[in-house]
Wavefront OBJ file of the C-alpha trace (Angstrom):
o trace
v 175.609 95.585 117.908
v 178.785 98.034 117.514
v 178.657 101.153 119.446
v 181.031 103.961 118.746
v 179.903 106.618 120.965
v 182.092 107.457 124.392
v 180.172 108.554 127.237
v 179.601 111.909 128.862
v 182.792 111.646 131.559
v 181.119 111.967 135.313
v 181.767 114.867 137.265
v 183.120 112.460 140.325
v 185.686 110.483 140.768
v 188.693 108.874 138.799
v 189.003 105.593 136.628
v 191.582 103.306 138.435
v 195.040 103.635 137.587
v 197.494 101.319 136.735
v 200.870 101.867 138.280
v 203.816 101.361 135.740
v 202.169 101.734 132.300
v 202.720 104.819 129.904
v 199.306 104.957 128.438
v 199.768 109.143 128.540
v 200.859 109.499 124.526
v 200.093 105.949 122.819
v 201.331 105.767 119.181
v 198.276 107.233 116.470
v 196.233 104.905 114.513
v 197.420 106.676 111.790
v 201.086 106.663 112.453
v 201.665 102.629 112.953
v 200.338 100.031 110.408
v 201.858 97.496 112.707
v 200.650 93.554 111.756
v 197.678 92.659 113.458
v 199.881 89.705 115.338
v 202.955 91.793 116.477
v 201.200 94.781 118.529
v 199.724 93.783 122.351
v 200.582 90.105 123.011
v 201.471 89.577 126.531
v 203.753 86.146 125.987
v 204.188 83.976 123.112
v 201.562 82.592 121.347
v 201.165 80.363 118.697
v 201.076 83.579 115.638
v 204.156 84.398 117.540
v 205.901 81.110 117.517
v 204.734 81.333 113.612
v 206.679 84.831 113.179
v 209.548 83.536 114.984
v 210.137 79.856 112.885
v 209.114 77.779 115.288
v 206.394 75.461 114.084
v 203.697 73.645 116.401
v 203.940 69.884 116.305
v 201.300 68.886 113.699
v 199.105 66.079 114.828
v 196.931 66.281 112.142
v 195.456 68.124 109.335
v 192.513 69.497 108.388
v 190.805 68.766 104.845
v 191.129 71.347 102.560
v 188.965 73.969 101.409
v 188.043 74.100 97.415
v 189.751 76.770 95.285
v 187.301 79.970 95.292
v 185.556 80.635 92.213
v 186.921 82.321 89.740
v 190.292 81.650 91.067
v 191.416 78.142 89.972
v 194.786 77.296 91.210
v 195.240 80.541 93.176
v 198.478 80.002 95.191
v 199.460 81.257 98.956
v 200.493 84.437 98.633
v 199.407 85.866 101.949
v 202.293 87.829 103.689
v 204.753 86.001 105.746
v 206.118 88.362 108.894
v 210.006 88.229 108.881
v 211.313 86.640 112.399
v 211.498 89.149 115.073
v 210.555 91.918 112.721
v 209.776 94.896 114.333
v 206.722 97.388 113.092
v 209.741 99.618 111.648
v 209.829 98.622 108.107
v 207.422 96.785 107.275
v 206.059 96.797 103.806
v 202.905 98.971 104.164
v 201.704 98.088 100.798
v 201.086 94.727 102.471
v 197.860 93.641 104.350
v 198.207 92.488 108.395
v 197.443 89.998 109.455
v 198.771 86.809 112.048
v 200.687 83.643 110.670
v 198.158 81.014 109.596
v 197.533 77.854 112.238
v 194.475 76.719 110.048
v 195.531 73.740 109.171
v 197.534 72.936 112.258
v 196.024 70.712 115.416
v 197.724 71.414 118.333
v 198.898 68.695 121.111
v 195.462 68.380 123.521
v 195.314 70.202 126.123
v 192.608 70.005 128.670
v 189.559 71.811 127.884
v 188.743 75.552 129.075
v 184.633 76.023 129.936
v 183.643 79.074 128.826
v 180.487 81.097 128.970
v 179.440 83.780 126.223
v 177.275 86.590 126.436
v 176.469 89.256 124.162
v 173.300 92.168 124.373
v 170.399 91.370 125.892
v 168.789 92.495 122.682
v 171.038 92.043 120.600
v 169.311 89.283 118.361
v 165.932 91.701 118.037
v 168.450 93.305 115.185
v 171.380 90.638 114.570
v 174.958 92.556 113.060
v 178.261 91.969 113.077
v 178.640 91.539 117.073
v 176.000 88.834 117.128
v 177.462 87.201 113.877
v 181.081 87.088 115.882
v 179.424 85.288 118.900
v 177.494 82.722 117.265
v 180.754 82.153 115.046
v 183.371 82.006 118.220
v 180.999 79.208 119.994
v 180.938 77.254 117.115
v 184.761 77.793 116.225
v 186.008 77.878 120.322
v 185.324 74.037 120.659
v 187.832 72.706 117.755
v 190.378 74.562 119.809
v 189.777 72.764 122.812
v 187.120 74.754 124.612
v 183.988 74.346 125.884
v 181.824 77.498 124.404
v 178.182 77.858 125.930
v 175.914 80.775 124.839
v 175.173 82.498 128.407
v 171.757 81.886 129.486
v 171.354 83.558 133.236
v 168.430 81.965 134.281
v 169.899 78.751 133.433
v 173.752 78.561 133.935
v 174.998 79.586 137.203
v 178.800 81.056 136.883
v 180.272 78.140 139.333
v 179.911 75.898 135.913
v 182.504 78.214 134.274
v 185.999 78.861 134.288
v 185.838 82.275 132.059
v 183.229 84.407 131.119
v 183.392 85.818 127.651
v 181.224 88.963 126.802
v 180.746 90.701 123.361
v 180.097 94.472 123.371
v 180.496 97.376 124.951
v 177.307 97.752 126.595
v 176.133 99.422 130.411
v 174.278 95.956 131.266
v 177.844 94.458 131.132
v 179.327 96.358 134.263
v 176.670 94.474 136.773
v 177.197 91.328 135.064
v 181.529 91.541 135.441
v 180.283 92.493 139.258
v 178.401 89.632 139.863
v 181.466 87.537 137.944
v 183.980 89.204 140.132
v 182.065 87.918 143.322
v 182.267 84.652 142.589
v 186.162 84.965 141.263
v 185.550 84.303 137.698
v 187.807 85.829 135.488
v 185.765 87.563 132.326
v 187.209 88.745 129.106
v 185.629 91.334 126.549
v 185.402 91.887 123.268
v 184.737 95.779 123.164
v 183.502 96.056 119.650
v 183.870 99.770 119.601
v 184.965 102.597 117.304
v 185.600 105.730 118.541
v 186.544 109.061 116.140
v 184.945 112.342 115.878
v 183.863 111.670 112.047
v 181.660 108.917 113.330
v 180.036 110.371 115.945
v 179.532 113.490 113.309
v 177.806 111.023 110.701
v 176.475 108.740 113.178
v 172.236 107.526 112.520
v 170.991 109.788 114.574
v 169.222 113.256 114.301
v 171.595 116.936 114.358
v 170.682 116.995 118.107
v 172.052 113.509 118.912
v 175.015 114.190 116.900
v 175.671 117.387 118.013
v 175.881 115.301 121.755
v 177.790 112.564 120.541
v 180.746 114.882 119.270
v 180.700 116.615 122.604
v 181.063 113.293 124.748
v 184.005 112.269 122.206
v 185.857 115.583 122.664
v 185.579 115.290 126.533
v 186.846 111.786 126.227
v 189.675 112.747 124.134
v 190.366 115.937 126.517
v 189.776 113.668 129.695
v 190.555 110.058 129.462
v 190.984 109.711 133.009
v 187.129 110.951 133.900
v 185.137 107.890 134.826
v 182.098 106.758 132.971
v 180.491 103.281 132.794
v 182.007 102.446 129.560
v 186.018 102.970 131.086
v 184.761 101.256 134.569
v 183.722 98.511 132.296
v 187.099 98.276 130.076
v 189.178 98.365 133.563
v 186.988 95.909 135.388
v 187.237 93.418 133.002
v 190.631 91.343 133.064
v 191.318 91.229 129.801
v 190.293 93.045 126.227
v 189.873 91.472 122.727
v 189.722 94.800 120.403
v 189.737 93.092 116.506
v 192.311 95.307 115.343
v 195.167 97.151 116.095
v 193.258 100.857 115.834
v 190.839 99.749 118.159
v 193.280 98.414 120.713
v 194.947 102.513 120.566
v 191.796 103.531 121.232
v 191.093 101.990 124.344
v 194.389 102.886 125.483
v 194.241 106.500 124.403
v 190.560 107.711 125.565
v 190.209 105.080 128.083
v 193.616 104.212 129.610
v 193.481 100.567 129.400
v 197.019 99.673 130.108
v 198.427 97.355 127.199
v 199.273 94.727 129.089
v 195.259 94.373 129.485
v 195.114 94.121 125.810
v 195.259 91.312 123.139
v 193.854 91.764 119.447
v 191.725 88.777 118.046
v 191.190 89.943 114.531
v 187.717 89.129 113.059
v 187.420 86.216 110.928
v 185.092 84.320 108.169
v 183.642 81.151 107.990
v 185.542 78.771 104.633
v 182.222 77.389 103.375
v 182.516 80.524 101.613
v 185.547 79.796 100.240
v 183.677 77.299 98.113
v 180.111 78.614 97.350
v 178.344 78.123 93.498
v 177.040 81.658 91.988
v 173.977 80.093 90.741
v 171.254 80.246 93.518
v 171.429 83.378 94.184
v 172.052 84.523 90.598
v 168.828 82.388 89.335
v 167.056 84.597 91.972
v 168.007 87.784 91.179
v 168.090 86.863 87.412
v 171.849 88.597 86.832
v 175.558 87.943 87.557
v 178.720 89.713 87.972
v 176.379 92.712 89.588
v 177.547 95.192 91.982
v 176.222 94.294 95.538
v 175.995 96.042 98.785
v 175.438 93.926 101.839
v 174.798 94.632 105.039
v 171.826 96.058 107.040
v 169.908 99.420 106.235
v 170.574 102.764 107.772
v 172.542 106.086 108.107
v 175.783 104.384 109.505
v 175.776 101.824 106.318
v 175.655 104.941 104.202
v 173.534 103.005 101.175
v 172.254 106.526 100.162
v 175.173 108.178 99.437
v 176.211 104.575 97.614
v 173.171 104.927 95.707
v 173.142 108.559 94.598
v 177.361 108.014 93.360
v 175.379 105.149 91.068
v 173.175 106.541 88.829
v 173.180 106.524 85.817
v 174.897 103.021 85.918
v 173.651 100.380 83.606
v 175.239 97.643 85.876
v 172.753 95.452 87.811
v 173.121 96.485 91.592
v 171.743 94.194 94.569
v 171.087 95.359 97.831
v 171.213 92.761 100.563
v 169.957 93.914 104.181
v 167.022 94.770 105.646
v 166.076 97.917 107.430
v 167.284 98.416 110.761
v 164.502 98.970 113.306
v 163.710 102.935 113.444
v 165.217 103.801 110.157
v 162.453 102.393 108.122
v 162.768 106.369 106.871
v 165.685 106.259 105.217
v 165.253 102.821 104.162
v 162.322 104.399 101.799
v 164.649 107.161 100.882
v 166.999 104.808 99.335
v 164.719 102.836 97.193
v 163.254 106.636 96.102
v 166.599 107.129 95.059
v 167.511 103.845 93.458
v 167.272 103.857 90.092
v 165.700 100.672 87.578
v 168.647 98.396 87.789
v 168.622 98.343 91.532
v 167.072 95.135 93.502
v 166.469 95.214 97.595
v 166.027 91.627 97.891
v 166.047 92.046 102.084
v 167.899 90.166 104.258
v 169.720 86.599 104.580
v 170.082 84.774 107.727
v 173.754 83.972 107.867
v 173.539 80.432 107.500
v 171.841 80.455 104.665
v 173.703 79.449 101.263
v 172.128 82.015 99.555
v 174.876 84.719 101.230
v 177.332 82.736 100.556
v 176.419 81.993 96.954
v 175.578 86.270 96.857
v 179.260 86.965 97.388
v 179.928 84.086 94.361
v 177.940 85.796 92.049
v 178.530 89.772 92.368
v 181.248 91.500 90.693
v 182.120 93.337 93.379
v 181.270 94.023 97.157
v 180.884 97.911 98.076
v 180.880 99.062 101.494
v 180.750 102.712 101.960
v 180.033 102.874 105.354
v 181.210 105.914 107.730
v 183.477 103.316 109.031
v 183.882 99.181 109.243
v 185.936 97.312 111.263
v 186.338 95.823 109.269
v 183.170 94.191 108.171
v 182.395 90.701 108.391
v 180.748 90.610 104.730
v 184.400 91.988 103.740
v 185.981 88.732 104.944
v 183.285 86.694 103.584
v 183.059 87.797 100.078
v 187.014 88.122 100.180
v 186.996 84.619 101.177
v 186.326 83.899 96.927
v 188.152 86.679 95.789
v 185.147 89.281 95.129
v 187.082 92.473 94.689
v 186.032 95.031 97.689
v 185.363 98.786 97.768
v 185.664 99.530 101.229
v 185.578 102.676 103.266
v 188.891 104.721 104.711
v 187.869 104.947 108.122
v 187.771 102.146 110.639
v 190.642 99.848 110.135
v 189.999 97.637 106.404
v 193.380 98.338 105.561
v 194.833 96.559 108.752
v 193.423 93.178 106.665
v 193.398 93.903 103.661
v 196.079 96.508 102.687
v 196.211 96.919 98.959
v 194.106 94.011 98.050
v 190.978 96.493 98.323
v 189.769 100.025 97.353
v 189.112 102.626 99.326
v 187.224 105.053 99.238
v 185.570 108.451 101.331
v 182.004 107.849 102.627
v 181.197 111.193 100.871
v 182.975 111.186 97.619
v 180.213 110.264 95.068
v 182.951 110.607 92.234
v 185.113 108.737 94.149
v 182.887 105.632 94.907
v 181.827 105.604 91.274
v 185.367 105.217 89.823
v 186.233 102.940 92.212
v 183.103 100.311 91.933
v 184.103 100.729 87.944
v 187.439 99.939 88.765
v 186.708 97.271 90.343
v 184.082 95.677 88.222
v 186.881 95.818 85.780
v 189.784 94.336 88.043
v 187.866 90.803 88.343
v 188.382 88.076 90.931
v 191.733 88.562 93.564
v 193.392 85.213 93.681
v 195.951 86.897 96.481
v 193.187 88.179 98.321
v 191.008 85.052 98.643
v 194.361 83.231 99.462
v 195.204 86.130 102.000
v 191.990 85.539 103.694
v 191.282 82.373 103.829
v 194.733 81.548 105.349
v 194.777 84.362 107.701
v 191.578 85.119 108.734
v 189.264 82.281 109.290
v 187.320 81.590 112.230
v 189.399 78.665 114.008
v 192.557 81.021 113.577
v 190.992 83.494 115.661
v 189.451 80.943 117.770
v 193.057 80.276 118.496
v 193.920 83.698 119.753
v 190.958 83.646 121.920
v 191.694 80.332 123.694
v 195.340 81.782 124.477
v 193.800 84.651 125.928
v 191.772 82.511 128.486
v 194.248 80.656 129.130
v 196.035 83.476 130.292
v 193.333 84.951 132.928
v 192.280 81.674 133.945
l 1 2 3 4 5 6 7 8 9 10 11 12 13 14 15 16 17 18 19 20 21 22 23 24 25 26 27 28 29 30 31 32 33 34 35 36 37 38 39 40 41 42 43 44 45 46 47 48 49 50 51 52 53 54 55 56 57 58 59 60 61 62 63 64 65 66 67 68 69 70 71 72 73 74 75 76 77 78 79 80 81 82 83 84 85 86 87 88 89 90 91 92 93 94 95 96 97 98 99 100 101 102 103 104 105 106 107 108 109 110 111 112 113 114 115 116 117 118 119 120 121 122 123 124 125 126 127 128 129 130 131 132 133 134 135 136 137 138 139 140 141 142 143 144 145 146 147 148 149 150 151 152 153 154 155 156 157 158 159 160 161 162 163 164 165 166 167 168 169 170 171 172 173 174 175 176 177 178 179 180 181 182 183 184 185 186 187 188 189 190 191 192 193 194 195 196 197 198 199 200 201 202 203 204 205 206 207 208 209 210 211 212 213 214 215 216 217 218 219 220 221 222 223 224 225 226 227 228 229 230 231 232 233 234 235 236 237 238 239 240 241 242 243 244 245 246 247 248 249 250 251 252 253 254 255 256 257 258 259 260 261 262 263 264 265 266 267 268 269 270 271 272 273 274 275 276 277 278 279 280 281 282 283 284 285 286 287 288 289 290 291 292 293 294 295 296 297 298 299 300 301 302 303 304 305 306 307 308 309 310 311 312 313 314 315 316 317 318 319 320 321 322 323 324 325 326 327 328 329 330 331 332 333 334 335 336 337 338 339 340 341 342 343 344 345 346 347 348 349 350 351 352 353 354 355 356 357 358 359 360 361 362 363 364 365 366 367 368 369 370 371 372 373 374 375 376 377 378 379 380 381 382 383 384 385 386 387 388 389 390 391 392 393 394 395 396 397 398 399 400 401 402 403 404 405 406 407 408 409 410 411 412 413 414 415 416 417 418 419 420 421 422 423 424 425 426 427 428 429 430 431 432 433 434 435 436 437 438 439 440 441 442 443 444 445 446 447 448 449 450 451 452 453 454 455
């Protein structure tokens, strides 16, 4: 599960320092739209021999995927980084995003045995954080690494050579402890998001919020205060934020020196690439609808989605269920729904009716607080569903001008732009953007490189 909010700094002591790194003013989120594949990497790496011209010796190929629906023919017209480029420059109309290596094998190398670990509790509530771990240990092993879900009270760490863990989480620091005693490197994928707006609209009540906005302003005044979340961050030897707004964050409230740092952008599996509308349309009884996916509560915003509908004679689907504790506002919505609005619950994610979901709708909307950038983004993208996605968290790192955006609280604004893109029909660039540059094995990649670096 993503977690956002920084923690009250401790009144003793001081993080660790690292000697030789400028972490005091990092570059703003804001400020550099630098490519996903040109900002952090501590030696060259396959994206990197990609931007520079050279090309991996091909032992192989992979089959490939059908044309997405709706998009017959679509050609590759994903971006292509200049050699050497520098972030100067750049084209920001243009989406980030790292070279593709889908359909390259590598030479073999020997294998890398990795454990994986996410919350304890994470799978009481599966999101986007569970989704990425069950999709890295199935990806890791066409790469050439042995991925094992971490089960303490059956795998000992001396039948590892890297331990991998997924959130940000307290119950992580005595775990990298008990790593660090037996001299196993560990590597962590922080899924975090930290910004005042969040913690202002976060799911909880005025109280909570009220807290969470004071812990993020004495992060931001403070980043050299200790609390378990930057003990964890400078334990760990290495970090995997999934985009290059998270990866300033960690340096800028946290201090994580960059050289710590390596961005594994999120990724989507190609079956969807390839799914039929008709399932999931025969069960809702509708195509070309407007559907919102993803699970229930405050963070997801569906209320605000809901209220900038009405009025609208277009079918709407809403896929998710109701996140434990905010069975509340999950009644508030369907109050507020109007007749053309379906909840039809929640898919697992390996069932074709998702996939065949994203087929069938017109249009995916998102208008979370923030997404980062959304796994059903990449999925639905993956056919060339136009996307209405929210400003904050970092979209527009993948998807630059291929997708709307919109303000969490602009009901005008979310209507126009779900119209507008009802109207704009299937993205031929986008699913070609996506399912070049942002597939599972490609990030699988990018994670093998960085074990291969702390082991």
């Amino acid at each position: 599960m993503r977690s956002h909010v920084p923690d009250i700094a401790e009144a003793s002591g001081v993080g660790r320092q690292t000697s030789g790194v400028e972490v005091a003013q990092p570059p703003s989120a804001v400020e550099t739209d630098r490519p996903l594949s040109t900002l952090y990497l501590m030696r060259p790496s396959l994206r990197q021999m990609a931007v520079a011209g050279a090309e991996p010796r091909r032992v192989g190929s992979s089959a490939q995927t059908a044309p997405p629906r709706r998009c017959p023919g679509s050609a590759n017209t994903g971006p292509s980084l200049a050699g050497g480029a520098s972030s100067q420059g750049l084209d920001q109309s243009r989406p980030a995003s790292a070279p593709a290596t889908e359909n390259v094998s590598l030479s073999p190398a020997p294998h890398i045995n990795v454990l994986l670990a996410g919350k304890l509790t994470g799978m009481t509530a599966p999101g986007g954080g569970e989704t990425q771990l069950r999709a890295m240990a199935q990806a890791l092993p066409e790469v050439g690494v042995e991925a094992r879900l971490w089960r303490p009270w059956e795998h000992d760490f001396a039948t590892a050579e890297c331990l991998h863990l997924f959130g940000s989480e307290p119950e992580h620091l005595s775990v990298v402890q008990a790593a660090r005693q037996r001299r196993i490197p560990v590597v962590l994928s922080p899924i975090a998001w930290f910004d005042l707006a969040s913690c202002c609209r976060g799911p909880w009540s005025f109280r909570r919020r009220g807290l969470a906005c004071a812990k993020f302003l004495v992060r931001a005044a403070f980043p050299a205060l200790t609390s378990w979340r930057r003990r964890l961050y400078h334990a760990v030897d290495l970090l995997l934020p999934n985009s290059q707004a998270e990866a300033e964050q960690l340096i800028r409230y946290f201090q994580v020196p960059p050289d710590r740092i390596r961005i594994v952008p999120n990724g989507a599996e190609r079956r969807f690439a390839s799914a039929v509308p008709e399932p999931f349309a025969d069960k809702v009884g509708c195509r070309d609808f407007i559907l919102y996916a993803g699970r229930i509560e405050p963070r997801k915003n569906q209320l605000m989605f809901l209220r900038a509908m009405e009025g609208i004679v277009v079918p709407i689907v809403v896929l998710g269920s109701a996140v434990p504790g905010h069975e509340a506002y999950f009644e508030e919505c369907q109050r507020t729904a109007g007749r053309n609005v379906q909840f039809v619950g929640g898919l697992e994610h390996d069932d074709p009716l998702l996939a065949s979901a994203y087929a069938a709708c017109g249009c995916l909307v998102l208008t979370s607080w923030y997404e980062t950038p959304g796994l059903v983004a990449l999925e639905a993208a993956m056919s060339g569903t136009p996307l209405v996605l929210p400003r904050g968290g970092c979209a527009r790192e993948y998807f630059g001008d291929l997708a709307a955006y919109v303000s969490p609280g602009d009901v005008d604004g979310i209507r126009r732009a779900v119209l507008d893109a009802l109207s704009a029909g299937c993205s031929p660039q986008l699913a070609s953007l996506v399912r070049e540059h942002f597939a599972w094995r490609t990030a699988a990649w990018a994670t093998r490189e960085a074990y291969e670096y702390v082991v």
